[in-house]
N, C-alpha and C positions, 0 to 999 in steps of 0.2 A: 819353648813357650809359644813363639810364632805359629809353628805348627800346629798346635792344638788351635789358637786362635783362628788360623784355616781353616781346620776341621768345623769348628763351631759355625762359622759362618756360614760356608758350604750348606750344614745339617742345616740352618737358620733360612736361608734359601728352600732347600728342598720342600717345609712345610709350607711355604707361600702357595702352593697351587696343588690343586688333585692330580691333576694334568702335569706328572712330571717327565724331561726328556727318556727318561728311561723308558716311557710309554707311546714315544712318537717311532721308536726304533722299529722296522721292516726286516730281519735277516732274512727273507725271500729277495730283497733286490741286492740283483748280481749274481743270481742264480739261474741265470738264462745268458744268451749273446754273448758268450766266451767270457760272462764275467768273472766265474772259478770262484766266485765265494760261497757260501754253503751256508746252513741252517738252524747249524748244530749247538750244542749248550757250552759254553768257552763266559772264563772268567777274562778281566780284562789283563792282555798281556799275561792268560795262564801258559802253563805249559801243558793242560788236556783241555782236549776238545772233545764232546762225544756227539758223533755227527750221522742222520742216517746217509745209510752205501745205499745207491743206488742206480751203479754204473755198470753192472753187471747181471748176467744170466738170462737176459729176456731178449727174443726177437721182438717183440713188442718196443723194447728201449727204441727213443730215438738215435742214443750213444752210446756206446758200449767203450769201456776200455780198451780192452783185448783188440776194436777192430780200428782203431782213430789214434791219432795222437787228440791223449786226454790227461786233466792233470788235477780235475776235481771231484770227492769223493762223491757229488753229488749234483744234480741239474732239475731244475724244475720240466725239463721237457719231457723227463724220463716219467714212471709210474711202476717198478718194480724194488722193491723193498728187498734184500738181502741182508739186514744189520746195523746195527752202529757200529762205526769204526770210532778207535780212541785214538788220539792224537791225529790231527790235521794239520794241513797247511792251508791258508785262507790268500785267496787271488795271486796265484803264482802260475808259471807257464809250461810248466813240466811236470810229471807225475811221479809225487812220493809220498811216503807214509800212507795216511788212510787202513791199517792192518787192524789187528787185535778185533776180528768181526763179531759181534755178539748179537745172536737171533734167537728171539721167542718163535716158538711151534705148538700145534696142534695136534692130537692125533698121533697115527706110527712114527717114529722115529726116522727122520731121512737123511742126512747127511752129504746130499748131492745141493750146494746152490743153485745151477738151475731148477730144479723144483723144489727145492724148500721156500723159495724167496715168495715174496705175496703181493699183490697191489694193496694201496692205502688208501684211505680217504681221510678228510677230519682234520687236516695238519694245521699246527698251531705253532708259531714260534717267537717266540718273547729273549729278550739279552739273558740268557742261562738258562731256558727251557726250550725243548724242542718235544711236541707231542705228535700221534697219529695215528687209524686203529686201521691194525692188518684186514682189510678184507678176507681174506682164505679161511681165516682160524677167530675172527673175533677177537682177539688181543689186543686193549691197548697198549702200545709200546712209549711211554716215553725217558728221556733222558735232561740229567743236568749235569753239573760239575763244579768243583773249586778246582783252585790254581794247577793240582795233582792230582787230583784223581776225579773220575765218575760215576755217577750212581744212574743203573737204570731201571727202572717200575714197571714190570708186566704185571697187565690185570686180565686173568685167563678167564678162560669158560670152563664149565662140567665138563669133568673127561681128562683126556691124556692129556698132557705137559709135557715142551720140550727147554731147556736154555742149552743154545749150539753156542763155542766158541772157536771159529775159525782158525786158523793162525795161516791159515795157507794162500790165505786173497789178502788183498788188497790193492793201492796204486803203484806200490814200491815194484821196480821193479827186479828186487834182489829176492833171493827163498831161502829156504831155511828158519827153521824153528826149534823151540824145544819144551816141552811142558812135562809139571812133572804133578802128579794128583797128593797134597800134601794132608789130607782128611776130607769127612764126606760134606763140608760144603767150603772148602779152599784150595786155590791150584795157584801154580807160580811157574814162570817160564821167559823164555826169551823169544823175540823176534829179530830177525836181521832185517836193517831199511839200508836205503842209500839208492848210490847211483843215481842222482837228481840230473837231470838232464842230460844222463847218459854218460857222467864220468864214473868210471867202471872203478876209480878208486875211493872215493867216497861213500865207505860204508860203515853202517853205523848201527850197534844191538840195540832196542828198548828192551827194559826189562820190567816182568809188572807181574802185580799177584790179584788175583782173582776171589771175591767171596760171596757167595749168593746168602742168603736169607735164610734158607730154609732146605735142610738134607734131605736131597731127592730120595725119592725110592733106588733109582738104581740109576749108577753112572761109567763112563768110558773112557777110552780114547776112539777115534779112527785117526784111518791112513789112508792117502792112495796109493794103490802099489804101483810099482813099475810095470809095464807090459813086456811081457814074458814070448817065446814064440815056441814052435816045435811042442813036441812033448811035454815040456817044462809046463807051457800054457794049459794044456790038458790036464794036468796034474793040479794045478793051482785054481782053482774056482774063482779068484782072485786077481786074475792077469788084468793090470789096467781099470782095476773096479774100487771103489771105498771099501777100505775092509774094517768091519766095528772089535773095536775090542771089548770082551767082556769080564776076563777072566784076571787081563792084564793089567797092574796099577804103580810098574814104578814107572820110571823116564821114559817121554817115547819120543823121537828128533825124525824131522823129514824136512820135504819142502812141500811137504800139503795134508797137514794133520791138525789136531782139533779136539774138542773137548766136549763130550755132549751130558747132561744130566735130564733124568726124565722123573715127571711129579703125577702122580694123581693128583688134580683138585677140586677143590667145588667152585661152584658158580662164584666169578666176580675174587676168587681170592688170588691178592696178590704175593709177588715174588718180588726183590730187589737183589740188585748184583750192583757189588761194588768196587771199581778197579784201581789200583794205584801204580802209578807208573814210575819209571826213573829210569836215567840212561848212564847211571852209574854202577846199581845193583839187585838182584832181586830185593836183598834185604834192605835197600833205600827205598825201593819201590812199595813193601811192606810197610814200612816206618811213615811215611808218607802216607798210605791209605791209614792206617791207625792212630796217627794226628790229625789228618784233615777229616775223619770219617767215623769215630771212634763206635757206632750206632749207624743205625739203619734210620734215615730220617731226610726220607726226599723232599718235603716241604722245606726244612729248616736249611739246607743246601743251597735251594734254587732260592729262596728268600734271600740267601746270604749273597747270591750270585746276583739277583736282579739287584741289589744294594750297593754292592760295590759297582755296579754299571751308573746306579744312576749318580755316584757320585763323581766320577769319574767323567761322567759326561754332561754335569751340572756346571761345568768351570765354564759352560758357556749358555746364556739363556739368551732365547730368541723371543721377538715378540712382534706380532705383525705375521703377511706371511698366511699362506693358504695352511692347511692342516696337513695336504702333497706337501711343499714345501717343507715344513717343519718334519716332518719323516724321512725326505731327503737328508736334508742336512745331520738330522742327529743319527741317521743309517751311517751317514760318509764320515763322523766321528767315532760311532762305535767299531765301520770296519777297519780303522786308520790306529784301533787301539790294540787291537790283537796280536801285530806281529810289531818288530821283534818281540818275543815272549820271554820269561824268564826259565831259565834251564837250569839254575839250582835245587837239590831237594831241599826239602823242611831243617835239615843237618847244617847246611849251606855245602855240603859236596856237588861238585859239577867233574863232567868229562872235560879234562885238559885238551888245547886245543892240537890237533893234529897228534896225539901222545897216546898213550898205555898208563899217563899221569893221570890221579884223582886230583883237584884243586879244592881248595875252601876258601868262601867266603862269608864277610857278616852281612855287606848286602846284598845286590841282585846281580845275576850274573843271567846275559841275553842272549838268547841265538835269533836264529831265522835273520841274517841281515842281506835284501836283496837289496843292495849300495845302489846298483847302477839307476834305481828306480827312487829310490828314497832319498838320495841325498837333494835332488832338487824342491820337494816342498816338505817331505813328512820329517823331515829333523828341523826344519823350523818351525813349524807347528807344534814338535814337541819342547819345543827351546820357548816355547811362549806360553804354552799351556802348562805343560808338566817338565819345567827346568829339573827337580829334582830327580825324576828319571833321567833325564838327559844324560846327566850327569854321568850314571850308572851304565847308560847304554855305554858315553864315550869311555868308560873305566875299563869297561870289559873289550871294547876292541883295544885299547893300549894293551891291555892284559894276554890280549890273543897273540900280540908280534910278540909280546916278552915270550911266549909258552913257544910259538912254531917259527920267530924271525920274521915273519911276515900281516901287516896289518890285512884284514877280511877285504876282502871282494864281494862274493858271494855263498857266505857261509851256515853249515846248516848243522847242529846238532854235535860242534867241534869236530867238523869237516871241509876243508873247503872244496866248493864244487866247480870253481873259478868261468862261473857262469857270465855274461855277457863280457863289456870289456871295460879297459879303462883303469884308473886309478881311484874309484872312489870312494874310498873312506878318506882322502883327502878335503875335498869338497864338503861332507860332510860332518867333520870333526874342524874344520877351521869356519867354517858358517856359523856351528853355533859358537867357536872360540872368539870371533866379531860378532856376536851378539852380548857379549858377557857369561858364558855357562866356562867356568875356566878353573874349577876344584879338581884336575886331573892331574897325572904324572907328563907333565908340560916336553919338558927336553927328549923325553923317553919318544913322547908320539912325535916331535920334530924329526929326532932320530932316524924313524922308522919310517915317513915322511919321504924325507932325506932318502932312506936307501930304496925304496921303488922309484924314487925321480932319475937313479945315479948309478944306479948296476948294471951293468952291461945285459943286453938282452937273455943271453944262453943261460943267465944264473939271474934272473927277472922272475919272479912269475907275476908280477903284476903289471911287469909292458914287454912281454917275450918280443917284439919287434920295437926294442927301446933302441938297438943301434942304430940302424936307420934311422930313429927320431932324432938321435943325439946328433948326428952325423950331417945330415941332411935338413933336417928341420919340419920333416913332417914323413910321413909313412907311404913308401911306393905302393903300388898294385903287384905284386909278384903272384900271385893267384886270383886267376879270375874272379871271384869269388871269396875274399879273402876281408873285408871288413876294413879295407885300410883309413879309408877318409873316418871310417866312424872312429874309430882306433883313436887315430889322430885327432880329434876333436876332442874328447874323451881327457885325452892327456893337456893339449891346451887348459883347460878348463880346470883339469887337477894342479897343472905349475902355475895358474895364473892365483891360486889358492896359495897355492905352497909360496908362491912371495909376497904375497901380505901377512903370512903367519910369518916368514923370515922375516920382514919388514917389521914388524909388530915386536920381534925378539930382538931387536938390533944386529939381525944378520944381514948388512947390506948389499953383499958380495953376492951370499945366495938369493936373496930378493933381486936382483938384478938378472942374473942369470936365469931365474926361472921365470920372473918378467918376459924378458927375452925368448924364451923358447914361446912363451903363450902366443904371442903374436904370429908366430910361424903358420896361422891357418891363410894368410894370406898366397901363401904358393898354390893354395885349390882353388882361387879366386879364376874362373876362366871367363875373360869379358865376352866372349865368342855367345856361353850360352847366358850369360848370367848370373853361374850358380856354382858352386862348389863340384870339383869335378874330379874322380882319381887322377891319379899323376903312376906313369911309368916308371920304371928304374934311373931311364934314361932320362929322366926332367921334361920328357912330354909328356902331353895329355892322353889319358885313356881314348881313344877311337873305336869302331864309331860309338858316339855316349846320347843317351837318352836320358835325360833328368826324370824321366817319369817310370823307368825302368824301378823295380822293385816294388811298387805300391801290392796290394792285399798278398802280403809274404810271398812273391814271388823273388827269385833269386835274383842280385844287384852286385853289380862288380862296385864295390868299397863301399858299400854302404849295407848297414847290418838292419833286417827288418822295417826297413824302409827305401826312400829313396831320394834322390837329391834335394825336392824341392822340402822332404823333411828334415832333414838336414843344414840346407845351405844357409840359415840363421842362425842354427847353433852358435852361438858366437858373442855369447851375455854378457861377458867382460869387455866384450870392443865392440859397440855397436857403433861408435862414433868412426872407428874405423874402420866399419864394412862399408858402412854406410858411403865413406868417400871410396871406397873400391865399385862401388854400384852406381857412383854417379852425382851423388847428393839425396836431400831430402827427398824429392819428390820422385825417383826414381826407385830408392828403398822403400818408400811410404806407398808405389804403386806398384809393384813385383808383390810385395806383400799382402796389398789388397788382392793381389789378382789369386793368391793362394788360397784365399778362404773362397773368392768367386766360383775361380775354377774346382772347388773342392779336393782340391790338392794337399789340405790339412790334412790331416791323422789324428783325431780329437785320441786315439789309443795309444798314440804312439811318444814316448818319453821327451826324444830331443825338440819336440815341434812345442808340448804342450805349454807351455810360454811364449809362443811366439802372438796370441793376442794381446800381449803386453807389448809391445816391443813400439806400437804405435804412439805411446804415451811417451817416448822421448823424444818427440819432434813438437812441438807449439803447434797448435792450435788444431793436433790429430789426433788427440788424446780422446775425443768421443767415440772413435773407432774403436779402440778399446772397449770402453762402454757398452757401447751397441753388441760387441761380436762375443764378451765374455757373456751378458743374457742372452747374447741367443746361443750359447753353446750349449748352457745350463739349461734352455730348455728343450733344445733339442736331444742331448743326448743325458739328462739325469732325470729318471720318474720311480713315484711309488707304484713298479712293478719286477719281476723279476730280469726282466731287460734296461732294468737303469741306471747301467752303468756300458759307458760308450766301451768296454774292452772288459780284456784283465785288468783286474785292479791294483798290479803290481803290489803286492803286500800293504795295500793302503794307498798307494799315490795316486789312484784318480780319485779318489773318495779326499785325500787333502785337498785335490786343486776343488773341488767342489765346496768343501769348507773355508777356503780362503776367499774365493769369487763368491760365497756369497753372504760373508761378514764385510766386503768390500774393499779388498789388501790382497794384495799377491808377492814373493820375493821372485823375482822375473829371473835374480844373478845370483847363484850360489855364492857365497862368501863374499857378496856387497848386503851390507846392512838396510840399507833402503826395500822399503816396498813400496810399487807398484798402486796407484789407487783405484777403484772403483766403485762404483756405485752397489751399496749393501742393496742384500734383498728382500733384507728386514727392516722392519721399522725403526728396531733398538736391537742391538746386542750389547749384552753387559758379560762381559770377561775376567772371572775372579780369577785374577793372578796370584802368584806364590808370596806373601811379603819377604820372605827368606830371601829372593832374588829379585823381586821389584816393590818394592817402596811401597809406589802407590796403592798397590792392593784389588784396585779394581778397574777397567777401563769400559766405559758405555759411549756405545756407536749410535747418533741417534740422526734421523734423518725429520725432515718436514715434507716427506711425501703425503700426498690427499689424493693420488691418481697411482695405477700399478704402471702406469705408460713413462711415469717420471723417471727416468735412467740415466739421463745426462745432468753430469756437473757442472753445477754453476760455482757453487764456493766450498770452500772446506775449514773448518774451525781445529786446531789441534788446541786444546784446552780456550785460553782465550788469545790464543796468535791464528792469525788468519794464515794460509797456508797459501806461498807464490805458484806452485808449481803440481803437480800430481805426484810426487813423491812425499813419503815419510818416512824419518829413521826407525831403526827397532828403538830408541833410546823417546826419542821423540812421542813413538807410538803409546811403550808402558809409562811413560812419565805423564800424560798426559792428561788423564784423569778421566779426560771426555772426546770425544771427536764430533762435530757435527758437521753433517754432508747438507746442504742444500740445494738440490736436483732440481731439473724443470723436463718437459715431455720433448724438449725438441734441441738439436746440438747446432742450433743459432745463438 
């Protein structure tokens, strides 16, 4: 009943204004400046996305796949059109998926991407629609989606008609296909993905069935063939060329084949295609388009899709605030909502994890979890806004170590890619277990916990250099180049987790112990520079060391895409005792100044992005704070496609923008307090879940008259006046109201 009373409320809200967040949403920002998010029509936390490709075939491109490390199906800097690809990944750092290419044509029949593809103009993109009209051939092409499948709308000219279905490109860098032509307007096939960031064992089929509208006149397969040499080549017209199939209609398998149908039409009539995916079966991937899709009915899709965006993105309403602003913000919640996504079909079948096993479930079952990047703000964002996801998310990683032994790292698709480093699903799953989100199999994920903290490294995969950790108390340099400080911080941050979850269980042994090991970052403490610094085998210091060594992804002996001075505050559970390693207050408090002076931050870079928080635990530095989170948010988030400072790690710079500028930040994974600062709005009002907090609703309200007002004078949490710049999560949803009173100047 609670639920539904949610619901009502929600819907109750959304009539209040024409102007609702669904309307403020930009998916062009972050489609420029490495920000790898894309354009494309994706329901919230679907599992398709249909996105246009535009990274490929033109010297014209400013980016090309093929010649860069590239990892998004799509960039606004580009202008050559080759397809919608179905299923994406949104702000990651490697290149996968993006496949299943489907292109509207003009005219003779081509089947070469580089000249089939087109410039566009006209582009429109709204939360579930993405439109654009092909320059070359006059087509508009556009695309929507629900949770599985896609639907996309060519509207052709007088003349020849073409719909190409690729299977041979995309970003994946795995090949292999197979399609098989099932009647004259349905195909079904597979594709192989994987290999995300280059682990050559993570691979992984999609499977999907294909149905256009309307039976073409005449349809095909092509191929490219191999290149042939000698005589061979002479004999075959076809060495190295696309060869169209005409005649041929059962099965055809390569690693660069495709599907083409051609139409006569008249002016202005349209065609739709509609795809259903699944990474379990063809016939789930049918099942799936045939429940989510049962008709041809692109309005009633995207209706559906901008619907569930704006609900989804109604749990928080702003007021106040430029109309930039509010596009900002509700951009940094939409893209903070797509991944993880859900990976069950309509059936509740999912790919078991790491297995040849099919699994079933009655709720949601997630993939896409880039841990090393999420566990710092996007799991508690979601533990405040949508606990009942939470929930689901943490279900299915406990579900993952029951299925492979081992809790997610970096997993995609029930693969793990064991991408960056560290332990966190730790961090993660005990953050939100000290906020209250705690309907899981408890002992199961301790467990599993427990064994990355305590297996020896060779039979590790989540701290392959755990002996050295266990032994030693922090990770030598034994490869130049080799990540070990970051390693090692990583794991701090995960034990100092795991013993307040043991603490919390009445494990006081194992909370002591993993206590214990958290503190071990103080052996990188080197008073010489200042700063966190690798350590030899031998118990000395790396030589000769440059703290500023690794900045713009240059290569850094112990430190992983970055470099010390990003780094050397990692250390969110012990700042009271870095702090006496650096000297005291005002020696912490001025090293750190000197890091934004000197521009030595990383506004893209994960372990820093907390560190303008860090000044708020010291009395009477807490406006630093203040000061440095607005000017971050204005220097690096705009409504354009450059407004987001990086990759958006599956959502995590789009969180920290959400939190800084509701006025709250969580600075410490798995400490409940957040961080305060001054909102960027007038009012924010936060429908929370009553299922999981009481009150129901929490409104942020400030007594600003001036945009210059940024520094705290007082803070009100319901009617208790607030001693300090922190608030619990307990404090925060109990609350009712919070009232900031700011003034222009930090006197």
């Amino acid at each position: 009943m609670k639920k539904q009373v949610f619901a009502l409320l929600l819907s109750g809200v959304l009539s209040v204004s024409a102007q609702q967040p669904v309307d403020y949403v930009n998916p062009f920002i972050g489609t420029s400046n490495y920000g790898t998010t894309n354009p494309g029509a994706v329901c919230p936390q679907g599992l398709m996305s249909v996105t246009p490709f535009n990274v490929m075939g033109s010297e014209s491109n400013k980016f090309d796949k093929d010649s860069q490390w590239w990892s998004a199906p799509y960039t606004s800097d580009n202008n050559y059109f080759t397809g919608f690809a179905h299923v994406n990944l949104s702000g990651v750092g490697c290149p996968e998926l993006g496949g299943l290419l489907l292109m509207p044509t003009a005219g003779d029949l081509n089947v070469d991407y580089s000249q089939y593809g087109s410039a566009y103009t006209e582009e429109v993109a709204k939360p579930g629609y993405y439109g654009t009209k092909l320059t070359k051939y006059g087509i508009k092409a556009e695309a929507t989606a629900s949770m599985r499948t896609g639907l996309s709308r060519f509207t052709f000219p007088a003349g020849k008609g073409n719909i190409l279905l690729n299977l041979g490109e995309g970003l994946t860098n795995e090949s292999g296909a197979t399609v098989r032509i099932v009647n004259d307007t349905e195909i079904e096939g597979s594709k192989l993905m994987g290999t995300f960031c280059y682990n050559p064992q993570a691979v992984f089929p999609v499977y999907f069935v294909m149905k256009v509208s309307k039976a073409p006149k005449q349809m095909g397969y092509w191929k490219k063939q191999r290149p042939m040499k000698g005589v061979e080549a002479e004999w075959d017209g076809y060495s190295g060329k696309y060869k169209l199939y005409t005649k041929y209609n059962r099965d055809m398998s390569g690693d660069d084949v495709g599907v083409w149908f051609t139409y006569d039409n008249e002016a202005n009539e349209v065609i739709e295609v509609k795809m259903g995916v699944s990474f379990v079966s063809i016939e789930n991937a049918r099942l799936n388009m045939n429940t989510e899709q049962p008709d041809f009915n692109f309005d009633k899709v995207s209706t559906a899709a901008r619907e569930q965006w704006n609900s989804d993105l109604s749990r928080v309403l702003v007021e106040g605030g430029s109309k930039d602003e509010k596009t900002i913000f509700y951009t940094a919640l939409y893209h903070m909502l797509i991944h993880p996504n859900i990976l069950q079909d309509v059936n509740g079948e999912y790919p078991m994890m790491e297995s040849l096993k099919t699994g079933k479930t009655s709720g949601n079952r997630y993939t896409v979890f880039s841990l090393w990047d999420t566990y710092r703000n996007v799991s508690q964002l979601m533990t405040l806004l949508f606990p009942e996801r939470q929930v689901e998310i943490i279900r299915t990683m406990v579900d993952m170590y029951k299925e492979s032994g081992w809790l997610p790292k970096w997993e995609l698709f029930g693969r793990e890619t064991l991408t960056m480093e560290g332990d966190p699903s730790i961090p993660y799953i005990v953050d939100a277990w000290m906020r209250g989100i705690r309907d899981f199999d408890v002992e199961t994920a301790y467990q599993a916990m427990r064994k990355g903290a305590t297996t020896p490294g060779e039979f590790n995969l989540m701290r392959p250099d755990a002996n050295d950790y266990f032994t030693k108390g922090y990770v030598p340099l034994r490869e130049k180049f080799d990540n070990s400080v970051s390693h090692a911080l990583e794991y701090y941050i995960a034990d100092w987790n795991l013993s307040k979850f043991a603490q919390s269980l009445g494990k006081k042994e194992d909370a002591k112990l993993f206590y214990d090991r958290s503190m071990g970052y103080k052996h990188y403490y080197s008073k010489e520079y200042g700063t966190l610094r690798p350590i030899l085998p031998d118990g000395t210091f790396y030589s000769p060391f440059d703290p500023l060594q690794g900045a713009n992804f240059e290569p850094s002996p112990g430190f992983h895409e970055g470099n010390s001075w990003n780094y050397t505050f990692y250390v969110p559970h012990d700042i009271a005792g870095l702090t006496k390693l650096m000297g005291g207050k005002k020696q912490f408090v001025d090293k750190l100044q000197m890091v934004f002076d000197k521009k030595y931050y990383d506004m893209a870079n994960e372990p820093d992005i907390a560190y303008p928080y860090l000044f708020s635990n010291f009395k009477g530095e807490e406006w630093r704070t203040q000061k440095t989170v607005r000017g971050l948010l204005r220097d690096y988030y705009h409504n354009a496609p450059n407004g987001l400072p990086g990759n958006d790690d599956t959502g995590t710079m789009s969180a920290w923008a959400v939190f800084a500028m509701m006025g709250f930040y969580p600075a410490c994974p798995g400490d409940v307090n957040y961080t305060l600062t001054s909102p960027l709005f007038d009012k924010v009002t936060i429908k929370l879940n009553p299922d999981y907090y009481k009150k129901g609703e929490l409104v942020i309200g400030t007594n600003r008259t001036h945009a210059d007002e940024i520094y705290i004078q007082e803070v009100k949490a319901g009617s208790k006046k607030l001693n300090g710049y922190f608030i619990s999560h307990d404090e925060l949803v109990n609350a009712g109201s919070i009232e900031y009173k700011l003034k222009a100047t930090n006197k």
